[in-house]
N, C-alpha and C positions, 0 to 999 in steps of 0.2 A: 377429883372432879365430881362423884359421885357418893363423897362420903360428908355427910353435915355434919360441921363444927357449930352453927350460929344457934345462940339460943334462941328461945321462941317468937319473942320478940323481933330480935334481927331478920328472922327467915321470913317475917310475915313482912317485913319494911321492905326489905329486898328483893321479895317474889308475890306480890301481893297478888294478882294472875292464879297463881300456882295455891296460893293460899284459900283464896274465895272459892275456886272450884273444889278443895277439899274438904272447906265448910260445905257446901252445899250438897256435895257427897253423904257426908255423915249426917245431917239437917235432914236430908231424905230419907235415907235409912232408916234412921229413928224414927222419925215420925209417920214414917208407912206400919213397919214392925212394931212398935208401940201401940199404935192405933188397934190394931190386930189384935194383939196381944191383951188389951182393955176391951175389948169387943166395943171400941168407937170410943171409948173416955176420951183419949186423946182425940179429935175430930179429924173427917175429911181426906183420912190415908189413902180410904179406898178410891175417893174420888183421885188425890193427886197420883196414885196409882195410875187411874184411867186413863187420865188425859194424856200422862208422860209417857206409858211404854209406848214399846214401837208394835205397831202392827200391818203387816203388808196388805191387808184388806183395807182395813183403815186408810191407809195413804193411798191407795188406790180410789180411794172414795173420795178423794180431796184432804182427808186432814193431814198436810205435809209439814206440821210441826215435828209430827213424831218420825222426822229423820232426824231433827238435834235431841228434842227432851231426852230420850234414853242413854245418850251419852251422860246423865249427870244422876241417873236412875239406877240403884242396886236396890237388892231385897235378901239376899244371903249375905252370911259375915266374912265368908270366906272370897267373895267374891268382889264388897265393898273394900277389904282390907287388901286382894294383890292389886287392883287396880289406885288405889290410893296412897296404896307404897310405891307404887312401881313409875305414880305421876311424883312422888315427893323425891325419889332416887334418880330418877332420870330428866324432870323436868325444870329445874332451876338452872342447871348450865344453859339448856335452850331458852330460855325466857329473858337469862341476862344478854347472850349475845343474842338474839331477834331484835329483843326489845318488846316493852308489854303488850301492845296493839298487834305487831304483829307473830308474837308466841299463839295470843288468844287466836288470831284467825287461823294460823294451821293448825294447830292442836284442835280444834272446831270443825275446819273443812276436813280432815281425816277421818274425823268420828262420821263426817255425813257421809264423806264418801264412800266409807264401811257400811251404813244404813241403806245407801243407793244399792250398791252391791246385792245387799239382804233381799231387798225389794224386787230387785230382779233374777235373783238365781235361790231364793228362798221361796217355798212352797205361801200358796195364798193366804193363808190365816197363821202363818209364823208370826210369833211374838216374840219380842227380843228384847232386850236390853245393858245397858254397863257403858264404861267407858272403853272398851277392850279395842274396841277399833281406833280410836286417837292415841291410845296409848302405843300401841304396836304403829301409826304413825312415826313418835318418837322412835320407835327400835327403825324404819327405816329410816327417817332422815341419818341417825347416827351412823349406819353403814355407808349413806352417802358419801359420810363426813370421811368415816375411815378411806373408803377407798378414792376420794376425790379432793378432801381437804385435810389432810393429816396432821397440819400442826395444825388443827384444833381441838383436836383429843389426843391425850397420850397413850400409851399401850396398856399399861393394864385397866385404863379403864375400859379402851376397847375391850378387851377382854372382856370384864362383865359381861359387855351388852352384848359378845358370841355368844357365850354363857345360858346368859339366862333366854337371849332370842331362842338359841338350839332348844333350850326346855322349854321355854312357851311353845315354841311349835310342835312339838313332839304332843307333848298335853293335849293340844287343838285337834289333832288328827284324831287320836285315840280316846277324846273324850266326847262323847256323845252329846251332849249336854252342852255345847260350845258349838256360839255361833263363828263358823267356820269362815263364812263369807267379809265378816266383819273384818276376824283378824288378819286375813290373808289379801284383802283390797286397803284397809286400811295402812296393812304396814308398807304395798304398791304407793298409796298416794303418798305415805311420807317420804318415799324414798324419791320420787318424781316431783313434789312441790315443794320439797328444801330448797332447791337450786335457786329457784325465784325468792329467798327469803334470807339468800345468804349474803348478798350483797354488802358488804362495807362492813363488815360483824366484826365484833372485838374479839374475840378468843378469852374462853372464859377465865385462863388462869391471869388473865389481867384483873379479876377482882379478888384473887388472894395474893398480891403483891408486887407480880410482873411486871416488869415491863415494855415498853416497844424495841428493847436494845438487848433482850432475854434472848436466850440461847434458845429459849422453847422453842421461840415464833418462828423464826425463820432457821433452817439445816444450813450448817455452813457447805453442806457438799451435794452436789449434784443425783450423787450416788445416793443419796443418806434417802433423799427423797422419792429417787425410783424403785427402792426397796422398799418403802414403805406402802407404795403405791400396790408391788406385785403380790405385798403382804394384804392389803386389802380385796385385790381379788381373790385371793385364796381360800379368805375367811368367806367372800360371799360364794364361791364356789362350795366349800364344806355346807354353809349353811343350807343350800341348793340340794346339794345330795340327803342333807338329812330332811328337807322337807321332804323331796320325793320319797326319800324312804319310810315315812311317815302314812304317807297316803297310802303307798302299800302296803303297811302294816294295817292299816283302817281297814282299806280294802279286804285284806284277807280278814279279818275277824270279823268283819258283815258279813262274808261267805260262809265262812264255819256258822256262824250264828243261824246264819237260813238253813244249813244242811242240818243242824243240831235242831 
């Protein structure tokens, strides 16, 4: 589900959504860091800098563009590269069953509703930016899936997305430098506005061959399904304990840090 076979070509025909927001990713990156880098050869970095990050004063002041701009805004390589992997590895199952119009609109309102967040539980001249919040979107809708629509993901690729959720959040608590707010409302709105988006959706392993009379789609057993079900609360139960453990782990290293 989550491993690309298609060549370059094919992925961009296929996910063309998925595609553009990755140009424009790397389009920005460059030509911010570049421009920098030339002390302005490259033109106007600083300016598309300005206008795109996020800033709570700012959108306090009226410019409420910058609750979307920074969803599409990186400036480090480490930071343009896990969210540009993490939209190329998780986001074309989602975009094929939505559909393009509306992949873009919740992958979109998740990054705002991360921004919103920011805005108001973020200190007043916080500046932020990434795609971090839409993207941990994706990580809740997919738990949705696991624990409410199960033939639409198979088990290990669940898996991944425990995987790597448990390490994005672990990272988020314990890294200072991460907007906390983003990741942790955005991945609430994914998990609460899938539901409205899932409507009539093909299940993705129908575009590598399936079909409607596949063993996947539907459990022949009653059983088969209620276990999968207890198995998804499980998983968001673990993941629940490791946030909260998380937060106390932050918690206690800001204490040490004051007493130190």
């Amino acid at each position: 589900m989550f491993i690309r076979h298609e060549t370059f070509s094919t992925f961009i025909r296929r996910y063309p959504v998925i595609s553009i927001i990755l140009a424009i990713h790397l389009l920005l990156f460059f030509w911010v860091n570049l421009s920098e880098l030339t002390n302005g050869l490259i033109p106007f970095g600083e300016v598309v800098y300005y206008l795109m990050v996020g800033n709570n004063f700012a959108i306090q002041s009226g410019e409420y563009w910058r609750l979307l701009t920074p969803v599409f805004l990186h400036t480090s390589f480490g930071h343009v590269l896990f969210n540009s992997f993490a939209l190329l590895l998780f986001g074309p199952p989602l975009e094929f069953m939505l559909g393009r119009l509306k992949f873009l609109t919740f992958y979109l309102t998740a990054g705002v509703i991360g921004n919103i967040a920011t805005l108001f539980f973020g200190s007043l001249y916080l500046s932020h930016l990434g795609a971090s919040g839409a993207i941990y979107g994706l990580f809740g809708a997919y738990v949705f899936i696991m624990m409410n629509r199960r033939h639409l993901i198979d088990p290990s690729s669940a898996q991944i997305v425990v995987v790597l959720l448990v390490i994005g959040m672990i990272f988020t608590f314990l890294n200072s430098g991460v907007n906390i707010w983003a990741h942790v409302f955005g991945f609430v709105a994914g998990f609460g506005l899938i539901p409205l988006f899932l409507k009539n959706v093909v299940p993705f392993y129908f575009s590598q061959g399936f079909g409607p009379s596949s063993d996947i789609r539907r459990p022949r057993r009653k059983v088969r399904a209620v276990t999968a079900q207890k198995a998804g609360r499980r998983i968001a139960l673990i993941a629940a304990y490791v946030i909260v453990g998380a937060v106390l782990l932050r918690v206690i290293q800001l204490v040490i840090t004051a007493l130190m």
